[in-house]
C-alpha positions in Angstrom: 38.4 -8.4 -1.9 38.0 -6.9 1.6 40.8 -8.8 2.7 42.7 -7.7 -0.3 41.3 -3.8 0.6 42.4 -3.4 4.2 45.1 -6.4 5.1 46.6 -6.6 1.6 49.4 -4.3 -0.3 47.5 -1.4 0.5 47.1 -1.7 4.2 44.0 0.3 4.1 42.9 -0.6 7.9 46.1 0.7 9.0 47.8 4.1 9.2 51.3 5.0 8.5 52.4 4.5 12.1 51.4 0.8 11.8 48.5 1.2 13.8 44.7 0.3 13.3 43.0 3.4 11.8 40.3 2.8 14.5 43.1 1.7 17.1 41.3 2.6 20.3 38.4 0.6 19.3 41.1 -2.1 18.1 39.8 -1.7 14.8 40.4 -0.9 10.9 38.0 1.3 9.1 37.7 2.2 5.1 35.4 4.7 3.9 35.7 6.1 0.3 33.1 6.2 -2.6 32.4 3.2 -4.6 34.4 4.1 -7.8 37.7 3.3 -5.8 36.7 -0.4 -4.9 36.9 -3.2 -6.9 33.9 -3.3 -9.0 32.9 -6.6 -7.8 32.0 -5.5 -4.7 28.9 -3.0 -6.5 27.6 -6.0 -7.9 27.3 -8.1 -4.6 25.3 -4.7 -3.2 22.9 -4.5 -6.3 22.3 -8.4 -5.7 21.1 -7.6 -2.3 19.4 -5.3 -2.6 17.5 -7.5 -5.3 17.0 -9.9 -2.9 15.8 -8.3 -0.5 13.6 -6.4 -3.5 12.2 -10.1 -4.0 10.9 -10.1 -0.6 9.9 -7.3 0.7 7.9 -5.4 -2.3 8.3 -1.9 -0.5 12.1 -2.1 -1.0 11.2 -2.4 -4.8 10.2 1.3 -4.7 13.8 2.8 -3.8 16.5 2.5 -5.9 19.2 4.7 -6.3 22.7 2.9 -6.7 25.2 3.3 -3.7 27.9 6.0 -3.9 29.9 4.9 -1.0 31.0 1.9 1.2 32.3 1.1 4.6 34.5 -1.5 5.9 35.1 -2.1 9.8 37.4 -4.4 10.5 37.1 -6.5 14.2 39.8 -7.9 15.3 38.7 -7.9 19.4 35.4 -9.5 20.0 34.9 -8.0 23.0 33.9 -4.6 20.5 30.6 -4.2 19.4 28.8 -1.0 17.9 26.7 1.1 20.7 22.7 2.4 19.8 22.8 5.0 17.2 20.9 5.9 14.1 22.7 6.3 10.7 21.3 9.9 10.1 24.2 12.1 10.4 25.7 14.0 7.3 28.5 11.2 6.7 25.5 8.8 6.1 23.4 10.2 3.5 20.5 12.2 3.4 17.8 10.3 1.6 15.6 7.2 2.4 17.6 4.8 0.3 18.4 1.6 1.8 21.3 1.0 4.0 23.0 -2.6 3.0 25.0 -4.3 5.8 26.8 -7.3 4.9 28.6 -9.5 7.9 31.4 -11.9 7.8 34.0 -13.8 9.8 32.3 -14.5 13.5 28.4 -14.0 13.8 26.9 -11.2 16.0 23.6 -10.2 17.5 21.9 -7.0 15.7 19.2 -5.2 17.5 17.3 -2.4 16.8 14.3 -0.3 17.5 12.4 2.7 15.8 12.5 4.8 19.4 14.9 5.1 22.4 11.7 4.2 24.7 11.0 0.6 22.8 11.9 -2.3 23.7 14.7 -3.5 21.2 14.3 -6.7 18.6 17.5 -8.2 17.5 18.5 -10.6 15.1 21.7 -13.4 14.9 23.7 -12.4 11.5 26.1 -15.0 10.9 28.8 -15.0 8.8 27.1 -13.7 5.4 24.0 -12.8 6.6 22.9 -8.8 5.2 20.3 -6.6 6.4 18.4 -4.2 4.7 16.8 -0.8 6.2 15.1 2.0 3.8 12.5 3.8 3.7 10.7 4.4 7.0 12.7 2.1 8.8 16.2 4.0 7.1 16.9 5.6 10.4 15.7 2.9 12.8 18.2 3.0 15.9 20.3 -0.2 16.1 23.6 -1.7 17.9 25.7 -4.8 17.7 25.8 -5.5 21.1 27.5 -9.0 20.9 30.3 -10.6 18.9 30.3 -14.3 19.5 33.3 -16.3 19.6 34.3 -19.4 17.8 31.5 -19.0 15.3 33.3 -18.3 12.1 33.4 -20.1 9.1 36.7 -22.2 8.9 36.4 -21.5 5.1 36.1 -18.0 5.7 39.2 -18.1 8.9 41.2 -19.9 6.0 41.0 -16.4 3.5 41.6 -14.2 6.7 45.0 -16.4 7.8 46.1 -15.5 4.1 46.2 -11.9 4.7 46.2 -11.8 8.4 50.2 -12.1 8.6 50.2 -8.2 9.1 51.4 -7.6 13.1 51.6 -4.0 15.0 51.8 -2.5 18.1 48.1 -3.3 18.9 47.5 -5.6 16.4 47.5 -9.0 16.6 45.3 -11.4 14.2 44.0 -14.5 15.2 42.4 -16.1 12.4 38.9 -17.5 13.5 38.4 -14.3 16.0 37.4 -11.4 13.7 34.2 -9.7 12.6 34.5 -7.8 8.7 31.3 -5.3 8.5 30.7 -4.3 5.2 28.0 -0.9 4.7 26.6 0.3 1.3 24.8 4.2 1.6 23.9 6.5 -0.8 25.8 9.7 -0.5 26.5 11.4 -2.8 26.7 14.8 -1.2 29.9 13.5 -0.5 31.5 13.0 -3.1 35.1 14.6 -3.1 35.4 14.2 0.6 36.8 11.4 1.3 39.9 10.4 1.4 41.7 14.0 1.5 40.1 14.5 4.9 39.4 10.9 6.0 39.7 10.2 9.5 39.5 14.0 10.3 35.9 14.1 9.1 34.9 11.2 10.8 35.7 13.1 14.5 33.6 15.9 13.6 30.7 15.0 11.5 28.1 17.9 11.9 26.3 19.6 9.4 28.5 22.9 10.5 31.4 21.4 9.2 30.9 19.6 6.1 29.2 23.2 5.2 32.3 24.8 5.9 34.5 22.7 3.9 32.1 23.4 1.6 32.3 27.5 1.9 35.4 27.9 2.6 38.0 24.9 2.0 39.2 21.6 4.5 42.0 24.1 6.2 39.5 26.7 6.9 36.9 24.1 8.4 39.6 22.5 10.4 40.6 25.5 12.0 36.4 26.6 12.5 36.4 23.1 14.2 39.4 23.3 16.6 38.3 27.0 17.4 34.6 25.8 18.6 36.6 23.2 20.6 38.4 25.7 22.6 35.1 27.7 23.0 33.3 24.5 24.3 36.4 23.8 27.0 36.5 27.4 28.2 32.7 27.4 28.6 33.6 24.3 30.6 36.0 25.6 32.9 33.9 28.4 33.7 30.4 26.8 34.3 32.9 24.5 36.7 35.0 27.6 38.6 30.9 28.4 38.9 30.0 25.8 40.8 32.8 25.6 43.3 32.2 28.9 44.1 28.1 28.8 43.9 
């Protein structure tokens, strides 16, 4: 199915241009609410999070269903995912858990509750999922490796199948991928999605998604590039400053 979502008839990792929707991180990146996915793909979050419900008897006391998913799509393994915490606006707003899903070449997850700590990790291989909610929702957390030659052939064989798709900067091997699938509960964001997709993503901030809110997507767009322009002329001053302090 998430070969089928972003490398199938819809292209949904790419953009019109032919290029990966994340192309300077040589990846492809889906982000929409759940009602536009295959169903299937609800069910395997709610049996997750049961599992994980199974062992870990906190989980048990959180359970509002997922409004929206993620897919990133790999296809350079010298990418991973730098230290950051899922608490901006994009990523929800409550404590329910976040449900990460890995396939296609293992990686090493770490993570720590503070930026002083020093960091645990964990190997997810190829459909491995971790669980965070509750107190440990906005633990910080990076995929710093992606290691080579570890996927699945079973799981190389379904990417080759839908992998036939060549661009500019886009070139699939079969066995060298990493497909990151994340379930949130968000549902402050409904309705904006895909109208402003991959112009939300560069500016999530509270400001924003309040003035789309207010005033409409055009409005906040302009608001956005007009702080930009504020932010670069502060720049140049505070540097004309120096040179002559």
């Amino acid at each position: 199915l998430c070969f089928q979502t972003g490398l199938g008839k819809s292209k949904r990792f790419f953009n019109d241009d032919g290029k990966l929707t994340g192309h300077r991180q040589r990846r492809g990146r889906v982000y929409d609410n759940m009602q536009t996915f295959d169903p299937a793909l609800a069910e395997l979050c709610r049996e997750i999070v049961h599992v994980a419900r199974t062992m870990d008897t906190n989980c048990a006391k959180l359970g509002a269903p997922h409004t929206h998913l993620l897919l990133l799509y790999y296809c350079d393994l010298q990418k991973g995912l730098g230290w950051h915490r899922d608490d901006g606006r994009i990523d929800g707003q409550s404590l329910e858990p976040v449900v990460s899903l890995s396939l296609g070449c293992a990686c090493i997850f770490e993570y720590k509750m503070n930026p002083e700590d020093t960091p645990n990790y964990v190997r997810l291989n190829s459909g491995d999922a971790i669980v965070f909610g509750g107190p440990s929702r906005h633990i910080m957390h990076a995929v710093t490796t992606i290691l080579p030659d570890t996927c699945p052939i079973s799981v190389a064989q379904v990417h080759e199948r839908y992998c036939t798709i060549t661009s500019s900067d886009f070139l699939p091997k079969p066995n060298a991928f990493r497909l990151n699938l994340t379930w949130r509960h968000a549902p402050e964001l409904y309705g904006l999605e895909s109208s402003d997709r991959f112009f939300h993503f560069g500016n999530a901030t509270r400001e924003y998604l309040d003035d789309v809110r207010s005033f409409g997507i055009e409005e906040a767009r302009r608001r956005v590039r007009e702080r930009r322009q504020q932010c670069k002329l502060q720049k140049i001053r505070k540097k004309r400053e120096n040179q002559f302090s």
